[in-house]
N, C-alpha and C positions, 0 to 999 in steps of 0.2 A: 504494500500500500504506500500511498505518498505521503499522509500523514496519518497520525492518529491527536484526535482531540478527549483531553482531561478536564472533567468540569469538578471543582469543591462544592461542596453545601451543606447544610445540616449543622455547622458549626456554633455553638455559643461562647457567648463573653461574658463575666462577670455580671454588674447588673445593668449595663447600656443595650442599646438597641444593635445590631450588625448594619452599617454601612458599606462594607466591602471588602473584599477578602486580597489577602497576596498568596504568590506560588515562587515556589523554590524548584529549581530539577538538581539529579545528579546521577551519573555515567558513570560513577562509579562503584553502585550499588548502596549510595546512601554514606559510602566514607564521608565525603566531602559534599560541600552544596554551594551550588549559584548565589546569585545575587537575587534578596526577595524584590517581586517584582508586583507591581497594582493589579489586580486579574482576577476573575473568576474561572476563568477558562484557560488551558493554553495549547498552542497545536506544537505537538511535534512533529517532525521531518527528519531527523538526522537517525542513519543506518545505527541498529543496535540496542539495550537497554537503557532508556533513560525513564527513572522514578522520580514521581513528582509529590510535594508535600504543599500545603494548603494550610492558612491560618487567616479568622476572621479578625476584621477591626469593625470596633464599632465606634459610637458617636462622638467618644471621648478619645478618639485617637488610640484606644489599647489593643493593644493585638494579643489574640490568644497563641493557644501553642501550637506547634507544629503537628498536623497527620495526615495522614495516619502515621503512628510510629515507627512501623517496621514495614517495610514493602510489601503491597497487596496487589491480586488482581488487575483491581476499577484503579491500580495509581501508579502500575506501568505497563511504558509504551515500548514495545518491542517490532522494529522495522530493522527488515532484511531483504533489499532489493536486486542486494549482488549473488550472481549465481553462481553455482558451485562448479568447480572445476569437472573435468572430463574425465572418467576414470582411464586406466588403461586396461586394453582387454587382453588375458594372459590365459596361458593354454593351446594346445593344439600346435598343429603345425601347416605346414603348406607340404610336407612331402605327404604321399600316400601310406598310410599305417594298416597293419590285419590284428588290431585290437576291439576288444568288446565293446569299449566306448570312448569319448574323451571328454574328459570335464575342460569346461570355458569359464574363466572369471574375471569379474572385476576387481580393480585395485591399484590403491595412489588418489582417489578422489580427497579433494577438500573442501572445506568453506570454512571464510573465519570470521562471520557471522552468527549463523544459527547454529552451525555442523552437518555434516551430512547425515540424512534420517535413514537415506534409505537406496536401495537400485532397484535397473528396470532392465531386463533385457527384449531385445530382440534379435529372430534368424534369419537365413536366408537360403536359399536352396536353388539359386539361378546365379550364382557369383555376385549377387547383389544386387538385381535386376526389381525384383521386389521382398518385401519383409513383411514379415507377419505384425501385428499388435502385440505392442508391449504389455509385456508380463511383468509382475513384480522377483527380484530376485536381483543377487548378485552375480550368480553361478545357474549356468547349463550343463548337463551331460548328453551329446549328443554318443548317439547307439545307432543310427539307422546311417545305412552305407551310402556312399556319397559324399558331396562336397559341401560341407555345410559352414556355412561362416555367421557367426555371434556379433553385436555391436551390444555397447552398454551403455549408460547414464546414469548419473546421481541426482537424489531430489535432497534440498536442503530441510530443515525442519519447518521453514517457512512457505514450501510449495515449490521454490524455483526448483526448475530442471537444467540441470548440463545439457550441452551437445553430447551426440551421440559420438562414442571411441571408434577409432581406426577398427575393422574387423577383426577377429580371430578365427581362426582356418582350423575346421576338423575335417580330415578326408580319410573316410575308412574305408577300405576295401578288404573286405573277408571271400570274395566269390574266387575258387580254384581261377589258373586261363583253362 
């Protein structure tokens, strides 16, 4: 997403009325905090964890405390727009094998955002002419004889998908000449 918005409320003050509230953020899990700012609301935009805290002022200029105290839910904003690297696909080979089968996998993907959640493969069985729909996995065992080639991708925890990996080559041949 492009941004996420945070709204405060519910907050009390001592015995004045609330006229308006400030917000604080921080990136770094709440170690450390910004500078409080006039707002009820704030949008964030920037890639990553940023937790926001909220404190009302009311008529007499006094601000109450900081919350929520410990990072919640509703008070942070997690955006992760960069996608995760490409895995590489390992396994198999290009020369001709008379083995049972040959397992294809991915591996080396990153993201240093969310992390990688998860893989997807897909095959192909015309040198890559066309591929079937992606399957969840990281790993194929191709068994059936022929030229079979695998491509992979990673999705981050936020949805993004990689490109698809350079192929990997499984060619069995078990048939006598």
């Amino acid at each position: 997403t492009a941004s996420i918005t945070i709204t405060g409320s519910g907050a009390t003050v001592g015995g004045g009325s609330i006229t308006g509230y400030e917000y604080r953020t921080s990136t770094d899990g709440g170690s450390t905090w910004g500078t409080a700012t006039s707002g009820a609301s704030v949008t964030i935009t920037a890639e990553g964890e940023t937790v926001v805290q909220f404190r009302a002022i009311d008529d007499a200029a006094n601000a109450g405390p900081w919350g929520p105290s410990s990072p919640a839910a509703g008070s942070t904003a997690r955006i992760d727009r960069t996608l995760p690297t490409a895995p590489t696909a390992s396994g198999g080979s290009s020369s001709w094998q008379s083995v049972a089968s040959v397992t294809l996998s991915a591996t080396g993907a990153t993201d240093a955002v969310s992390g990688v959640a998860s893989h997807e493969y897909r095959t192909s069985t015309d040198g890559g002419g066309t591929w079937t729909a992606a399957a969840a996995g990281a790993m194929v065992i191709v068994s059936a004889e022929g030229d079979t080639r695998a491509q992979f991708r990673s999705l981050d925890a936020a949805g993004n998908t990689s490109a698809w990996s350079t192929a990997a080559i499984a060619r069995i041949d078990r048939t006598l000449p």
